[in-house]
C-alpha positions as CSV (number, residue, x, y, z in Angstrom):
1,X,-29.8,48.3,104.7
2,X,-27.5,46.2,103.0
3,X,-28.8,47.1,99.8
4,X,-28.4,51.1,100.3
5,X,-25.0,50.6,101.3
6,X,-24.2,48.7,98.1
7,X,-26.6,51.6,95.9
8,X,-24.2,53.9,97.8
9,X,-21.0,52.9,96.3
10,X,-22.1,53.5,92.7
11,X,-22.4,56.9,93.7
12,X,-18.7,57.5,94.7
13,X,-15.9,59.3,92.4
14,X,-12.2,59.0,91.8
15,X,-11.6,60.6,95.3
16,X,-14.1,57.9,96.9
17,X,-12.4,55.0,95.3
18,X,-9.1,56.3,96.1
19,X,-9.3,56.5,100.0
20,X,-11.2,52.8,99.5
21,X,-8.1,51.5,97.8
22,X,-5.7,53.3,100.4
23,X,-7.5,51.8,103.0
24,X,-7.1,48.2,101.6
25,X,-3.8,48.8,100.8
26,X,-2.6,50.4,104.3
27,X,-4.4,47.3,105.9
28,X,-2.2,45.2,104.3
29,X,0.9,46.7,104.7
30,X,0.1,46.7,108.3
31,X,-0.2,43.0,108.2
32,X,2.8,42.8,106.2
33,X,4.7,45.0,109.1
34,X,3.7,42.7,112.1
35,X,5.0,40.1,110.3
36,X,8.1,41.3,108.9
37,X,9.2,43.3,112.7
38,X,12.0,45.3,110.9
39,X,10.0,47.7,109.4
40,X,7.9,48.2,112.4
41,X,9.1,52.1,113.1
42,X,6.3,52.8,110.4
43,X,3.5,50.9,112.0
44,X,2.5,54.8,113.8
45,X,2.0,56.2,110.0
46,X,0.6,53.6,108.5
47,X,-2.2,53.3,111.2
48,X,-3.3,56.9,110.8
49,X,-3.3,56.7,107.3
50,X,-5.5,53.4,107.8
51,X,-8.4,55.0,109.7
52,X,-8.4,58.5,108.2
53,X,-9.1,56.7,105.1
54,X,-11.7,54.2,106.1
55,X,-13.3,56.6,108.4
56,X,-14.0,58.7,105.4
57,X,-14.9,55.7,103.3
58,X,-17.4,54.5,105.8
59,X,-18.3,58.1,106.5
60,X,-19.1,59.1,103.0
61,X,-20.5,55.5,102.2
62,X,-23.1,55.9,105.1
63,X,-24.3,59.9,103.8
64,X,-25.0,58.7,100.3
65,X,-27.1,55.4,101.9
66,X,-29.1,58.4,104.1
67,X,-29.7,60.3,101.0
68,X,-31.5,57.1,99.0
């Protein structure tokens, strides 16, 4: 299973890579925002912005495994 996940990935394009990446990157700033509290007022975006994009990684990830 493991393996068809990982075969997956070298199937992805630009728009794959980019929600991957946006997802990293909104995880950390949402680390970065519980432990700096001032910025906190964005924690509501950056959530959503989280899991739209790893729900559409992992979603797209999963399809091309199926398809192998």
């Amino acid at each position: 299973m493991l393996n068809k996940l990982l075969e997956a990935t070298r199937e992805y394009n630009l728009w794959d890579w980019t929600m991957l990446k946006l997802a990293l990157v909104s995880a950390g700033i949402l680390l970065g925002l519980y432990l700096y509290p001032i910025l906190s007022c964005y924690k509501t975006v950056i959530w959503i912005i989280f899991i739209i994009c790893y729900l559409g990684i992992a979603y797209r990830t999963i399809s091309l495994a199926k398809k192998q």
